[in-house]
NUSE-814614 format. One record per atom (N, C-alpha, C, O): residue in three letters; x, y negated, z. Coordinates in steps of 0.05 Angstrom, whole numbers, plus 5000, padded with zeros to 4 digits. Layout:
AlaXYZ ...
END
This chain:
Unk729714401809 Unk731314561827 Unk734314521821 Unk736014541838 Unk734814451793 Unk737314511782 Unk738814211797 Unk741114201807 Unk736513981795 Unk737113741805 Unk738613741832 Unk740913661833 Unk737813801849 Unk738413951879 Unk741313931888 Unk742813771900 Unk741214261872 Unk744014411873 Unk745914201865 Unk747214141885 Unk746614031841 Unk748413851830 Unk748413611849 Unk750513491851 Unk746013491867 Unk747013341879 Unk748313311907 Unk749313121919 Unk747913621914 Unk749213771936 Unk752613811939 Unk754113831958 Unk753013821920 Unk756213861906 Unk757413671918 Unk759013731936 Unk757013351908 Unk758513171915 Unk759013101940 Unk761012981949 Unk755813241957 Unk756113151986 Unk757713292001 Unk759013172019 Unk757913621996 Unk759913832004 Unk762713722005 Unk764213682024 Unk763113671972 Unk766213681975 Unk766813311994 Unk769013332005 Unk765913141997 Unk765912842001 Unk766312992042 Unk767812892059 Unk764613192044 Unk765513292071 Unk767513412083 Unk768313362106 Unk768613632065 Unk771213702062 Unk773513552063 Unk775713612072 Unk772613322049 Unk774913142045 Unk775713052073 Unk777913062084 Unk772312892082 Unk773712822105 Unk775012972129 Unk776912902142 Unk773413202131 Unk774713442149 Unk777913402147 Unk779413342165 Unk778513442123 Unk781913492114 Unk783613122126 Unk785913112134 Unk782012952124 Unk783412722129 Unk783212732155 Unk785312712167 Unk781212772168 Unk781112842205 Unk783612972214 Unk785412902229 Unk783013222194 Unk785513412212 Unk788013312202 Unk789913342217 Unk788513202179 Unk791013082179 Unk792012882195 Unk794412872201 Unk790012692204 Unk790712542225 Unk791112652246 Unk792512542262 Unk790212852250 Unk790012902288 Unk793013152279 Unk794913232294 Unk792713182268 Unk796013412261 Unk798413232254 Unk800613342258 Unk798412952241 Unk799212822233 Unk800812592271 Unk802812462275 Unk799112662283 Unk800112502319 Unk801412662326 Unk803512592337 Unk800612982322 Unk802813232341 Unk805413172325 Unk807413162340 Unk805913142297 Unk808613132289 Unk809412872292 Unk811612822283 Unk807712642305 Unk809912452322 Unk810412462340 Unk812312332350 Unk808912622352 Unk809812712389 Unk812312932388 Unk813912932406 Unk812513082371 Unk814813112371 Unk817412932357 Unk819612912368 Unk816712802334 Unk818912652326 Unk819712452354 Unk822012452362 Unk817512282367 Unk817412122394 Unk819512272413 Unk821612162422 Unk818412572419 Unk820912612442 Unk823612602427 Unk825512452433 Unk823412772408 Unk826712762395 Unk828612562399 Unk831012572408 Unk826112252385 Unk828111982388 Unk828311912410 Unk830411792416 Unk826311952429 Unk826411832462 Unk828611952473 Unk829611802489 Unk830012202470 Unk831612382485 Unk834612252470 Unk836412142482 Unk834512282442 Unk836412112424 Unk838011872437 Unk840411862444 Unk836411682437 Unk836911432447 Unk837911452472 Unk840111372477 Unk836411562491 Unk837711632519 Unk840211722521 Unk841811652538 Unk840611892502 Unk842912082503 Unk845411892484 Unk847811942486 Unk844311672464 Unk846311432459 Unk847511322483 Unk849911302488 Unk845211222498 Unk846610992511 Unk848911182541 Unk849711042560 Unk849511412541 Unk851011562551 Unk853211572535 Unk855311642545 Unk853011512511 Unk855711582496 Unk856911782480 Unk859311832482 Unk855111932460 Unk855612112441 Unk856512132419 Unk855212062400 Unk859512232416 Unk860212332390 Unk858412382363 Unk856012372359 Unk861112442345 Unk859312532321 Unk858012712314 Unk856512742295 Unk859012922335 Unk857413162331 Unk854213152346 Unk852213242336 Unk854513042367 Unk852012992382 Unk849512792371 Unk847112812375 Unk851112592354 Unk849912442331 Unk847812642311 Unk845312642309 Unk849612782299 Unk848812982284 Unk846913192290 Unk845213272274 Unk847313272312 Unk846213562324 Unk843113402333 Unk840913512333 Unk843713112339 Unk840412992362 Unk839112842340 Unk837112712346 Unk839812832318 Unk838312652283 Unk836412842275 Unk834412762262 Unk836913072281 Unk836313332263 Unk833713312270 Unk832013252254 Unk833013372300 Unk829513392314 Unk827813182300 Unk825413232298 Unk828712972292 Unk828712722287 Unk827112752250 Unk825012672240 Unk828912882241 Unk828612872214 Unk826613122212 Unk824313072207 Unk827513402217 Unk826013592205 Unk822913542205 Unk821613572185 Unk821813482230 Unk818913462232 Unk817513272208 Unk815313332197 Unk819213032200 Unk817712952176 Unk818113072146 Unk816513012128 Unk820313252143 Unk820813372126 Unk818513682124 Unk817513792105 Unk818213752152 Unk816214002146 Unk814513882137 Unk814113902113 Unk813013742150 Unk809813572147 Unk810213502121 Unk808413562105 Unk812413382112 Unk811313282079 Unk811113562062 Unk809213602047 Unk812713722065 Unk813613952054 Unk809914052059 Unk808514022039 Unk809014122075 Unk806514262079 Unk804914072072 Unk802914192065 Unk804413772069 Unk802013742053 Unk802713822022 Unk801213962009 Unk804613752014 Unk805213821983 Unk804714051984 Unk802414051975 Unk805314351989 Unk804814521983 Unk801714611991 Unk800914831981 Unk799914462006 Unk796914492013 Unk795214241994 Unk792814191997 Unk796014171984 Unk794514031970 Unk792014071958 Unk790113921962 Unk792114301942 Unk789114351925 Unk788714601936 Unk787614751921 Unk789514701962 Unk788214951966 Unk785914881986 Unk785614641993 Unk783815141999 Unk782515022017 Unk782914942042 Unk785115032049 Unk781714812060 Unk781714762084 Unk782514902105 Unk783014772126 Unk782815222104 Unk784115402121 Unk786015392124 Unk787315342144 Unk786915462098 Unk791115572085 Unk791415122100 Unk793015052117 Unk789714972090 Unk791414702093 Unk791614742129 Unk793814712141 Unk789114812144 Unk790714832169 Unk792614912187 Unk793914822206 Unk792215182167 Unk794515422175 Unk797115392174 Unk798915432191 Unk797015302144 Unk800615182138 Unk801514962159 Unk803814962169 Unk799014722166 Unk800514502179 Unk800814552204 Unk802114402217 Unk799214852218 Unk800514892248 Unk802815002250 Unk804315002269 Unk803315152219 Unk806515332228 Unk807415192233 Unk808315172256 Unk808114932206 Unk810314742197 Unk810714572232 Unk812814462238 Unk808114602254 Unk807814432276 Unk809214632298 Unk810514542316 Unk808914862296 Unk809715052311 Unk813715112297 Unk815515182312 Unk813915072276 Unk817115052275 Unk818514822280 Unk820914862281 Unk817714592283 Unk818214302284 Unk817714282312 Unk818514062317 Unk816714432339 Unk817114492357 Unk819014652366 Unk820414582385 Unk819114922355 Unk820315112358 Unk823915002362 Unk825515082379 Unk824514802338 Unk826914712327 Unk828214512346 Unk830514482353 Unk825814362355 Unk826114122373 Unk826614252399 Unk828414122410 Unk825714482416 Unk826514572439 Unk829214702435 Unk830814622451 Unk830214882418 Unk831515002411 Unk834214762418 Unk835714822437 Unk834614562405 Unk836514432404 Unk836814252422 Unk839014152427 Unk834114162438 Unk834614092461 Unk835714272489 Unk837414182504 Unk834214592493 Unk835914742501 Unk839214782493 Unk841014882508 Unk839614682470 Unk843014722469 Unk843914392486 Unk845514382505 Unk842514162477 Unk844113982492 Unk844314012517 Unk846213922529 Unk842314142530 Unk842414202562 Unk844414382567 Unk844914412591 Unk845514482555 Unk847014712557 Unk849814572559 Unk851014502580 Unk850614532535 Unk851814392522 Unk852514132524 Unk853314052502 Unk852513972540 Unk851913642544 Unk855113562540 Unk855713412521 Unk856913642556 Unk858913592551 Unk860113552521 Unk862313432519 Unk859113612501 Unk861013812473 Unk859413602466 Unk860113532443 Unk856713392479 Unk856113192450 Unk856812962462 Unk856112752450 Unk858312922487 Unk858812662494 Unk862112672477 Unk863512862470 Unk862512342476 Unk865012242463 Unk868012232484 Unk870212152475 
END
């Protein structure tokens, strides 16, 4: 019986694992679909002609999303599979949140990032 239980173990966690590499991949495309619009809007908004502040202000969408994502697998690392989902939808839901936010200001604002 004891045999069983011990060989059950390896198959559990070997499933977990993959669960966790699934959802990192498929959570791992939403934070390029947002990094994707950021740079797609970026570039567009180069070849118009933007200052340094507009430089600055349209890099940001750009950067933060890979900085949450790394930031949240390091801190989910050895916990379980919940907290690892949970953390990587906030980090997905602020890395959105951040990316409209500042695209609502360039809309606003369009003038103040051209050169």
């Amino acid at each position: 019986m004891s045999e069983n239980i011990t060989a059950a173990a390896p198959t559990a966690s070997r499933l977990v694992s993959l669960v966790r590499g699934f959802t990192t991949g498929i959570l791992g495309l939403a934070y390029a679909f947002v990094i994707w619009n950021a740079t797609f809007y970026l570039i567009e908004m180069a070849q118009a002609g933007i200052s340094g502040y507009g430089w600055t202000l349209l890099v940001m969408p750009v950067i933060v999303p890979m900085i949450v994502f790394t930031v949240a697998l390091l801190l989910t690392r050895r916990r379980p599979l919940g907290v690892f989902i949970v953390v990587m939808l906030a980090g997905l839901g602020l890395s959105a949140v951040f990316w409209l936010d500042t695209l609502s200001f360039a809309l606003r604002n369009g003038a103040s990032l051209l050169s």
